[in-house]
C-alpha positions as CSV (number, residue, x, y, z in Angstrom):
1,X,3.3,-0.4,-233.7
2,X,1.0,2.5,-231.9
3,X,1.0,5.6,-233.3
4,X,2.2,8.4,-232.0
5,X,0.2,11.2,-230.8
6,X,0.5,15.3,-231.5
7,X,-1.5,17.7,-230.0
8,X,-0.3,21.2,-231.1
9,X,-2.8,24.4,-232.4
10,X,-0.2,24.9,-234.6
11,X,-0.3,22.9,-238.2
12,X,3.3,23.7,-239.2
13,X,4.9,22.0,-236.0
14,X,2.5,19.1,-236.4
15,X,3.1,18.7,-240.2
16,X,7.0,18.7,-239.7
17,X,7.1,16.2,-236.7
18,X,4.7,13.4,-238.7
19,X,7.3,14.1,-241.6
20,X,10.1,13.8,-239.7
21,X,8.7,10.3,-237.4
22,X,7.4,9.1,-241.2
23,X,11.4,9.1,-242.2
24,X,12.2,6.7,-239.5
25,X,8.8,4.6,-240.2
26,X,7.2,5.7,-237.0
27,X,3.5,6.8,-237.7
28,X,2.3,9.6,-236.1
29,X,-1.4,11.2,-235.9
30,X,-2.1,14.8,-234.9
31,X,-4.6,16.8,-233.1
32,X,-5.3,20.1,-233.2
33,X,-7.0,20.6,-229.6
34,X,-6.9,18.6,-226.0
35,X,-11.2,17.9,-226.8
36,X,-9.6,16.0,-230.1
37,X,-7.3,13.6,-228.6
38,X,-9.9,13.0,-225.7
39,X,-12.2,11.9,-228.2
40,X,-9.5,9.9,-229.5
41,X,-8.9,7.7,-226.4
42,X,-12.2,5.9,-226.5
43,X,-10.8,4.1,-229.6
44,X,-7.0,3.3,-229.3
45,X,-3.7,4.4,-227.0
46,X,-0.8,5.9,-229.1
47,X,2.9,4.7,-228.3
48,X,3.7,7.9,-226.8
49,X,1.7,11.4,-226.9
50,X,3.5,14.9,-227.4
51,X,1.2,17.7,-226.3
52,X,2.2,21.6,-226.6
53,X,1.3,23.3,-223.5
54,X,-0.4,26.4,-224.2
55,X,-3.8,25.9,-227.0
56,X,-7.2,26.9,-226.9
57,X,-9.4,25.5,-224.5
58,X,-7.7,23.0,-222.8
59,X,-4.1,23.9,-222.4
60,X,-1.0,20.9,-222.3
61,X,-0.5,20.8,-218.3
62,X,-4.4,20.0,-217.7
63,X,-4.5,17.4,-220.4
64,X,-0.7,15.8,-219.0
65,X,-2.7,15.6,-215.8
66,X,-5.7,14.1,-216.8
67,X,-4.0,11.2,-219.0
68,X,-1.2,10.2,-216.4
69,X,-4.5,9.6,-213.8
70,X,-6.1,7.6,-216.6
71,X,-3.1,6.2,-218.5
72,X,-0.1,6.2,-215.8
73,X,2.3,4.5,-217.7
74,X,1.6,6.3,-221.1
75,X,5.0,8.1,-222.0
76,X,4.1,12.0,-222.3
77,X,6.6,14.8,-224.2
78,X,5.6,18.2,-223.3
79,X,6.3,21.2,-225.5
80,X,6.2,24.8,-225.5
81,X,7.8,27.9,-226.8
82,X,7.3,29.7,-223.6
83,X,10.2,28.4,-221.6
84,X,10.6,29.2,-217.2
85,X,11.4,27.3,-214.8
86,X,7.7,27.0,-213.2
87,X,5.9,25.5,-216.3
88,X,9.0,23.0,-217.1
89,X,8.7,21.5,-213.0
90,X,4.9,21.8,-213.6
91,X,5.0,19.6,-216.5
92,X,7.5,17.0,-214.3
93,X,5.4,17.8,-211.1
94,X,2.4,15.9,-213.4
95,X,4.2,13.3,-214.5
96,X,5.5,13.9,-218.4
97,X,8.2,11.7,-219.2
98,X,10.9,14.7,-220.6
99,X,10.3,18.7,-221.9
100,X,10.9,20.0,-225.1
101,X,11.2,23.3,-226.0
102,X,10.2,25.3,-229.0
103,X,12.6,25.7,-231.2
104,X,13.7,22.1,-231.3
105,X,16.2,20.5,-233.4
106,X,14.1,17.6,-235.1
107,X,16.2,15.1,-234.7
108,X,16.5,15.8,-231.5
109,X,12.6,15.5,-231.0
110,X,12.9,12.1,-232.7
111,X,15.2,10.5,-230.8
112,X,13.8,11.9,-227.8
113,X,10.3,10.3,-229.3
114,X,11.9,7.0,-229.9
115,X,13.7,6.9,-226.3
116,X,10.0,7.6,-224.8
117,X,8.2,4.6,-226.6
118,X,11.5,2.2,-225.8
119,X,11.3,2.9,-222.2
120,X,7.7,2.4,-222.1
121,X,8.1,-1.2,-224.5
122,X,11.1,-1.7,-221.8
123,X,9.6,-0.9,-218.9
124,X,5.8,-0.2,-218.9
125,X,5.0,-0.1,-215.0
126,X,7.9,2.8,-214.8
127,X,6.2,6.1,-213.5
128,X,8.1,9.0,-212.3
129,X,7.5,10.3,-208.6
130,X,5.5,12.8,-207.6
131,X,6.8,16.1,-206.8
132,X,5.0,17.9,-204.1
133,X,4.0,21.3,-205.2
134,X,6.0,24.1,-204.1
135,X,4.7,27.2,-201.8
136,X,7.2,30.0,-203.1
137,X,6.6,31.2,-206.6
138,X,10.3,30.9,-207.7
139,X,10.0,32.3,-211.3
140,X,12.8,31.9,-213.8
141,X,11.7,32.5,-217.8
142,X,14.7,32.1,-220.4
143,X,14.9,31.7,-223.8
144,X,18.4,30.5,-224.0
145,X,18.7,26.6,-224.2
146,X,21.9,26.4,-222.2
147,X,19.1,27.5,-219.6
148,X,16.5,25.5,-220.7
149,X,18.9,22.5,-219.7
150,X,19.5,24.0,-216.7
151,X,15.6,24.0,-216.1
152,X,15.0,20.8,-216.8
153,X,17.7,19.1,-214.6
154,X,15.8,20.9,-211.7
155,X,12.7,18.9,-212.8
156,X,14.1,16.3,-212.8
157,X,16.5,16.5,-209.8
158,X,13.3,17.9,-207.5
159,X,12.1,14.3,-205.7
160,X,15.9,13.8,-205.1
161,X,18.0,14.3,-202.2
162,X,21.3,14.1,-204.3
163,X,24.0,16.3,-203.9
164,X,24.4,19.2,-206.0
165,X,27.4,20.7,-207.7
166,X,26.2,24.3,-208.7
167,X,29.3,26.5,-211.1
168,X,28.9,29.5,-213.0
169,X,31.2,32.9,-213.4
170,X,30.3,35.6,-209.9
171,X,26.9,37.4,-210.4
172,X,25.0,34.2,-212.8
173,X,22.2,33.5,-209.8
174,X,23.7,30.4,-208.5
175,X,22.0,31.0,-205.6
176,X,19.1,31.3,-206.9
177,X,18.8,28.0,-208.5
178,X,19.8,26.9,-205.4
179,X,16.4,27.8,-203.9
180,X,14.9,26.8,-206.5
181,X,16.3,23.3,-206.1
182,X,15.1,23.7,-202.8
183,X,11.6,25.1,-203.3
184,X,10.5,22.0,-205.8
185,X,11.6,19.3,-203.6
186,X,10.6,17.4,-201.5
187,X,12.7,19.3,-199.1
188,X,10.6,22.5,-199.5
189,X,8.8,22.6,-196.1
190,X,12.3,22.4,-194.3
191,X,14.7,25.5,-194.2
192,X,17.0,26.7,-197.1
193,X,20.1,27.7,-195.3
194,X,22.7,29.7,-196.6
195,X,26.6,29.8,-195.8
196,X,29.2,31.5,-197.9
197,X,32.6,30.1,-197.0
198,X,34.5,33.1,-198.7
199,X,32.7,35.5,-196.4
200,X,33.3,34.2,-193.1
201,X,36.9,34.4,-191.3
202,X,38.8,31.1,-191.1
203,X,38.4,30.8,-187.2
204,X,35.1,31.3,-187.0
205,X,33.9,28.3,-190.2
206,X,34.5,25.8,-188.5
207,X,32.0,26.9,-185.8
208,X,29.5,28.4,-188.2
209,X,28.8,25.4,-189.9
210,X,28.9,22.8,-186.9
211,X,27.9,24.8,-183.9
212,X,29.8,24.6,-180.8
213,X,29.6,23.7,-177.3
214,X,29.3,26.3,-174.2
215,X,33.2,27.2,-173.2
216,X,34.6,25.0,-176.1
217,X,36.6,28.3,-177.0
218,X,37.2,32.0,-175.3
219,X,34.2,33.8,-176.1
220,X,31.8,30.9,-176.3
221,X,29.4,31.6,-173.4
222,X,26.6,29.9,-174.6
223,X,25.8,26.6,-176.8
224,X,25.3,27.5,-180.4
225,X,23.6,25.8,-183.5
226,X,25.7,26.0,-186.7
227,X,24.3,25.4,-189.7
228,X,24.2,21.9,-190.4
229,X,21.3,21.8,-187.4
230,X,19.4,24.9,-189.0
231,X,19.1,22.9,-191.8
232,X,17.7,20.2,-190.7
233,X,15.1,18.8,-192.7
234,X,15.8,21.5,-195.1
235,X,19.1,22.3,-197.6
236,X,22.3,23.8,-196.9
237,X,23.5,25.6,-199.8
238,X,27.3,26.2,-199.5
239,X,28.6,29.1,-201.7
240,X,31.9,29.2,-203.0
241,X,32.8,26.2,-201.4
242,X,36.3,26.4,-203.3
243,X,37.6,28.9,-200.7
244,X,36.3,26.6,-197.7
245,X,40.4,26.4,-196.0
246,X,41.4,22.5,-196.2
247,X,41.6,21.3,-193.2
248,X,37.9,22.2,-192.8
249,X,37.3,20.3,-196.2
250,X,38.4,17.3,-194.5
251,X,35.6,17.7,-191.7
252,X,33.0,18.2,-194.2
253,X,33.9,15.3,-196.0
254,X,33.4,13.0,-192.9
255,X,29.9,14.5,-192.5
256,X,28.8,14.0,-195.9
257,X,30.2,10.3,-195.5
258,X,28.9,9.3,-192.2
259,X,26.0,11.5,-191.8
260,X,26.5,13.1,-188.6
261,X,28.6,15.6,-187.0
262,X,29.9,17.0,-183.8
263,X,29.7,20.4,-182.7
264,X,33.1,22.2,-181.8
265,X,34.2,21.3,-178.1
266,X,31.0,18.5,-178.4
267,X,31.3,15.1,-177.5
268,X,27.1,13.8,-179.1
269,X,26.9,12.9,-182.7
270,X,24.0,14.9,-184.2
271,X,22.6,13.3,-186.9
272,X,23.0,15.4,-190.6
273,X,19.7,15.4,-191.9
274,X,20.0,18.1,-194.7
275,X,20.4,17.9,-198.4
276,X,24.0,19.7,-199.7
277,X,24.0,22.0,-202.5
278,X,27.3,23.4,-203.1
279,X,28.8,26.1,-205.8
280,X,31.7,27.7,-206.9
281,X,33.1,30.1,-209.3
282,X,36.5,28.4,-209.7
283,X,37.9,25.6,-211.2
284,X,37.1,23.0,-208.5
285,X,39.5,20.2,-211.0
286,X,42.5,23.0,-211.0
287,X,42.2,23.6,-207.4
288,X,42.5,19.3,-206.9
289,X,45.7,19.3,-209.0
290,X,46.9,22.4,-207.2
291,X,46.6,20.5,-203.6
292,X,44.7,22.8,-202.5
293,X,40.7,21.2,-202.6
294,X,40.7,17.6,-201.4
295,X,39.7,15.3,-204.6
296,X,37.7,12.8,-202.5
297,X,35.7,15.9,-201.5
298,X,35.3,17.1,-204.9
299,X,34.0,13.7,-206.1
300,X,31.1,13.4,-203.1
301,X,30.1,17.1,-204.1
302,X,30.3,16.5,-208.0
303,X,27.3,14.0,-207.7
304,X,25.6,15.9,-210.2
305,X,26.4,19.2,-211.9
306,X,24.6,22.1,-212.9
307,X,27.1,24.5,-215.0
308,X,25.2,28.1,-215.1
309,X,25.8,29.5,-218.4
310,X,27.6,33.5,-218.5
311,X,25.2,36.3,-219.4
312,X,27.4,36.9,-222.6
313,X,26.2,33.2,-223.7
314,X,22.5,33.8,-222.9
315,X,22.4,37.4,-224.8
316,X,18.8,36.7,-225.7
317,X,17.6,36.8,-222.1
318,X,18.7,40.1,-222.0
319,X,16.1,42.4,-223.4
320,X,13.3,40.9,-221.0
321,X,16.0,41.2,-218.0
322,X,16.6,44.8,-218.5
323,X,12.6,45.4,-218.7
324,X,12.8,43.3,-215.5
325,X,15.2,45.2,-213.5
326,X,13.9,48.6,-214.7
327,X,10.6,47.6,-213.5
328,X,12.3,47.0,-210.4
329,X,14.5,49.9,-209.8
330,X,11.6,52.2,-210.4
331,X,9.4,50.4,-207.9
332,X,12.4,50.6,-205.4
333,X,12.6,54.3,-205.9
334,X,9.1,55.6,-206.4
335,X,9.4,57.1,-209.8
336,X,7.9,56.2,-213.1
337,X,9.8,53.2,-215.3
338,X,12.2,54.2,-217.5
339,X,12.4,52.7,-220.9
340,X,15.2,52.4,-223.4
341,X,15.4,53.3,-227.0
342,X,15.9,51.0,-229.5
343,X,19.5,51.4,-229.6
344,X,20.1,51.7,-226.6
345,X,18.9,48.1,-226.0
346,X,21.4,47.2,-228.7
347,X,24.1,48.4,-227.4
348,X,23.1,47.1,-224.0
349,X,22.8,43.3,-225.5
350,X,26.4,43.6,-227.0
351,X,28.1,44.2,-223.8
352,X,29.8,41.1,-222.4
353,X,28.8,41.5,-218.4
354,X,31.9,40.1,-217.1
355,X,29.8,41.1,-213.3
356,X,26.7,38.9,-215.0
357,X,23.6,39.5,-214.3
358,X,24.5,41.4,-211.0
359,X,26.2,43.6,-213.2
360,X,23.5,44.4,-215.3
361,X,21.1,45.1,-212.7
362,X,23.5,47.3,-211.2
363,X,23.3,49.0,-214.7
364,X,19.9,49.5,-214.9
365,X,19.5,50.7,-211.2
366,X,22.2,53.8,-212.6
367,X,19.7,54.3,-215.3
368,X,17.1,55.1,-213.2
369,X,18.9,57.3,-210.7
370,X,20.6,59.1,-213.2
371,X,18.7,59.0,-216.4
372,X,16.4,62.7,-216.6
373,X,14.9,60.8,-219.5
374,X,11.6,58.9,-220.0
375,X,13.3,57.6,-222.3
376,X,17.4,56.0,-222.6
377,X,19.2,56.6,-225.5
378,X,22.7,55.3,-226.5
379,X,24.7,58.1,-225.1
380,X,22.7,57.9,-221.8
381,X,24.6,54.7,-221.0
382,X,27.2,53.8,-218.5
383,X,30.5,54.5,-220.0
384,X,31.8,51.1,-218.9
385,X,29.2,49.5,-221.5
386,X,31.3,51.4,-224.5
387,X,34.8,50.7,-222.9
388,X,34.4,46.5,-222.4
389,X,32.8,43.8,-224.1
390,X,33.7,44.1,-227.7
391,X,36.4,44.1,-229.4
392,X,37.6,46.7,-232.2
393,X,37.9,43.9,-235.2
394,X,34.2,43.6,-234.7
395,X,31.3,45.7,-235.4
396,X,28.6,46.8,-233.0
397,X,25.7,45.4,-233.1
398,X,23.3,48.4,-233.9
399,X,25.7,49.7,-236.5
400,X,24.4,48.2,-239.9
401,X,26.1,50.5,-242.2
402,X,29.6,50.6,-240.8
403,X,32.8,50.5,-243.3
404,X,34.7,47.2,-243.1
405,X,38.0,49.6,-242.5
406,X,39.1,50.1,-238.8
407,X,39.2,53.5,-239.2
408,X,35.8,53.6,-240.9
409,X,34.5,51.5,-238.6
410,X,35.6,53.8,-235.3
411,X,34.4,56.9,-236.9
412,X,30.9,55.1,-237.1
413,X,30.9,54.0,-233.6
414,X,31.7,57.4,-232.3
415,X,29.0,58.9,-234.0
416,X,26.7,56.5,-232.9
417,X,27.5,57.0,-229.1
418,X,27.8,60.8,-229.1
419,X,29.1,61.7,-226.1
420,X,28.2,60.8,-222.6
421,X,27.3,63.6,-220.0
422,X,30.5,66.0,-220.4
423,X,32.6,63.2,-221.1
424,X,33.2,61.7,-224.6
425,X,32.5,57.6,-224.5
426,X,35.5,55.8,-224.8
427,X,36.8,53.6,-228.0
428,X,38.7,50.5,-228.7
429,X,42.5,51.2,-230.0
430,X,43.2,50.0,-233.8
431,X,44.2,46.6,-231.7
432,X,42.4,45.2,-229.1
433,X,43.3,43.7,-226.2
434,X,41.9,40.6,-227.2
435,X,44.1,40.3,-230.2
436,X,47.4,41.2,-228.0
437,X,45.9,38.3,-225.6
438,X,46.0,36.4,-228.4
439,X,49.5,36.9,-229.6
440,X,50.8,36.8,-226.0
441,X,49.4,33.3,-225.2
442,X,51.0,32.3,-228.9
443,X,54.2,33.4,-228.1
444,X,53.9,31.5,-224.6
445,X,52.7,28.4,-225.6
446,X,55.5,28.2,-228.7
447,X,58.1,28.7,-225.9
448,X,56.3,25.7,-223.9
449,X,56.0,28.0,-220.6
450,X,54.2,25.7,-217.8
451,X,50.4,26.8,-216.1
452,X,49.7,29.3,-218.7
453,X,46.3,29.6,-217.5
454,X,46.7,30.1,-214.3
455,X,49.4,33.1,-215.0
456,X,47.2,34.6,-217.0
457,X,44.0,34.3,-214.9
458,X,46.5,35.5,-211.9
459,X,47.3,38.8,-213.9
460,X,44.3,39.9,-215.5
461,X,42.8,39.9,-211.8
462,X,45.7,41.6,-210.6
463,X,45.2,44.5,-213.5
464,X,41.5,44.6,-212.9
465,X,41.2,45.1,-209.5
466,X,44.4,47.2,-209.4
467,X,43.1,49.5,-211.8
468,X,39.7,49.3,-210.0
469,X,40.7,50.7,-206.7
470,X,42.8,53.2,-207.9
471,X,39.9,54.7,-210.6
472,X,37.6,54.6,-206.9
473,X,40.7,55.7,-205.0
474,X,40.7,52.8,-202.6
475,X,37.1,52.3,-201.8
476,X,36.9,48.5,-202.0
477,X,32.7,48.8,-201.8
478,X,32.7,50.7,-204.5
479,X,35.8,48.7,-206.6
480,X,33.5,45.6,-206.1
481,X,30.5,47.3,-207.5
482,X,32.2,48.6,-211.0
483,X,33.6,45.0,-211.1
484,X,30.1,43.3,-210.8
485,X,31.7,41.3,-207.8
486,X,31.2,41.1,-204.1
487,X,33.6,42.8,-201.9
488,X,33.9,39.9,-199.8
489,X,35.1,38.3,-203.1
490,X,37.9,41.5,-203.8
491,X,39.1,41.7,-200.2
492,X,40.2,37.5,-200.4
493,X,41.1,38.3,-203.9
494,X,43.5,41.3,-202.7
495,X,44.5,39.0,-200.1
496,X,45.3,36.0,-202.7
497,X,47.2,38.3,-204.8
498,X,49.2,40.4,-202.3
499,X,47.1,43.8,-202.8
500,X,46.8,44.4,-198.8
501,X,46.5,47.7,-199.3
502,X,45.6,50.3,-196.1
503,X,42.7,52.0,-198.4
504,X,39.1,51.3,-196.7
505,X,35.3,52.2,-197.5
């Protein structure tokens, strides 16, 4: 059997994955340097080489390239520490056969090493498409491997046309993958059209998204294209396509089946030459049981899914998103960048984000309008980050020293806030309402009660955005803001839950 090959500067990861391919009798020889393994073609081929990206001299990309023109069907692992979305297309773009990054579980590498030399045993003309480089510098960088997954699928989903199935929580960027689904196919030099169907009034969809013919309705004075014809070429990224009303879903469906549409009041098929990438924030599976999202629908959009993780499951993406969005805010407003203490950064990566990352950029523009500070500390924060996010059986982050007792433990916390502006921050009761939560779904589900999810989803919305628009006195814009939502999204949810109030912006 050929050996395989590791190029990595570094002698620890090198030692631990010839150890770890020695266990399963696969031998493995290493390289320090691109120059090294180079050399080392003019006397053998290994059974599959795993190259780092970033080294001295040479770095992983420009070696990937340079073997895959020489040695097409040699299987390729790439790996780095320094994980965004750019380097891990890159590395597909050039050919490598899959991307792993640093830290790895090692048995994961292994079995991802043994995979690579079957398929090349298997199959040994197999290559991977080329992907057409992109024009827009789309940059995404995240250290969380729920991302990283998410990274890779675009890789490897970039030469196809396949329909996409995009879900996440409101405010996770779904969009933005979206584009950058877009930007690294082979779809990039067509349009990337956007249509939210929770924004757009029912009457008016159905036209939108097809188009329609001059006089086909009262207003219509002239022919229109919807967006299926903007598209063309290009991608059609439908948001929220859980609220699109059903009879609508049923016209969709017949497009995405036959391939062509009519516009409304049109009697010419027009040919549907766009790729569909659709997302959601609901439960697309509920909404099919429900009767209220048609399941044949749900199957030709669930082609392939990409499931966006929360920010409070990425927490280590945090730190670099606040510098991010500081950086930003700052540049928007003309004044120098603000940095946070220490602490503050603590308490800032123990929030929860139920608004996502739209709600922590909303954060970070506050701190730069309303921060006199250089420099954030803890008790210049937003109130809402002390009120939500934690619960009070658990101990902040930044507080190392805090008494196991409750009452302890609250005393701690307060002194660690201070107080914010004239106002002092707000603490978690002896029993939070996570623990009440708990008991309340206990008690429910010992008494059998039917849809206990969807009661419970129904009411904490209710609470939130009731509470929300009375704490901003009816001003939906800015109840959607302190929610980390749209307000397109609180208006249908008011609507959906029978909160018509008369209150306006």
């Amino acid at each position: 059997m050929k050996p395989v090959w590791i190029i990595d500067d570094d002698q620890s990861i090198r030692w631990v994955l010839e150890k770890a391919l020695a266990r399963v009798a696969v031998p493995a020889q290493s390289f320090a340097s691109a120059s090294e393994v180079l050399e080392a073609f003019e006397g053998g081929m290994p059974s599959v080489l795993v190259t780092d990206i970033r080294m001295p001299g040479q770095d992983g990309l420009s070696l990937l390239h340079r073997i895959k023109q020489e040695h097409p069907d040699l299987p390729v692992i790439v790996m780095t520490a320094f994980t965004d979305l750019n380097s891990t297309v890159a590395a597909f773009q050039k050919g490598a056969f899959d991307y792993l990054p640093k830290p790895f579980d090692v048995n994961a590498a292994v079995a991802l090493i043994q995979r690579a030399a079957q398929t090349a045993a298997s199959d040994p003309l197999a290559e991977r498409g080329p992907i057409p480089a992109s024009n827009e510098g789309i940059m995404m960088q995240s250290s969380s491997p729920a991302m990283q997954e998410v990274f890779r699928a675009i890789g490897r989903l970039a030469a196809s046309s396949v329909t996409v199935l995009i879900t996440g929580e409101s405010g996770t960027g779904k969009e933005l993958i979206a584009k950058a689904l877009h930007t690294h196919s082979n779809r990039a030099d067509g349009p990337f059209i956007a249509l939210n169907a929770a924004a757009i009034p029912k009457d008016l969809l159905e036209a939108e998204l097809f188009g329609h013919e001059r006089g086909a309705f009262t207003g219509a004075t002239q022919q229109r294209r919807g967006r299926f014809e903007e598209a063309r070429n290009g991608t059609l990224f439908l948001d929220e396509i859980g609220d699109m009303p059903f009879e609508l879903q049923t016209r969709l469906l017949r497009v995405l089946a036959e391939g062509s549409f009519y516009r409304v009041g049109g009697s010419q098929a027009i040919n549907a030459d766009v790729r569909i990438v659709a997302a959601t924030h609901q439960p697309l599976e509920q909404r099919v049981a429900e009767g209220r999202f048609r399941e044949d629908l749900f199957h030709r959009l669930n082609v392939i899914r990409l499931r966006l993780p929360p920010l409070r499951e990425r927490k280590e993406d945090i730190p670099a998103l606040v510098q991010l969005f500081m950086q930003n805010s700052a540049r928007d407003l003309g004044v120098p960048v603000r940095r946070l203490a220490p602490q503050a950064l603590q308490v800032m990566t123990a929030f929860d984000y139920p608004g996502n990352i739209r709600q922590l950029e909303n954060f970070c523009q506050w701190l730069t309008v309303m921060s006199s500070s250089q420099v954030i500390e803890a008790k210049d924060l937003p109130p809402e980050v002390f009120g939500l996010g934690r619960g009070a059986d658990s101990q902040p982050a930044y507080d190392e020293h805090a008494n196991a007792d409750a009452g302890a433990g609250a005393a701690a916390r307060k002194e660690a806030f201070g107080a914010i502006g004239s106002h002092d921050a707000p603490f978690a009761p002896e029993v939070s309402w996570v623990s009440l939560l708990g008991r309340e779904a206990q008690a429910r589900l010992a008494r059998n009660e039917p849809a206990i999810m969807a009661t419970f989803t129904r009411d904490f919305e209710r609470v939130l955005l009731e509470t929300a628009l009375q704490y901003s006195r009816g001003r939906r814009m800015e109840a959607a803001q302190r929610l980390g939502i749209g307000r397109n999204t609180l208006t249908r949810k008011c609507s959906e839950l029978g909160l018509n109030d008369d209150a306006g912006d």
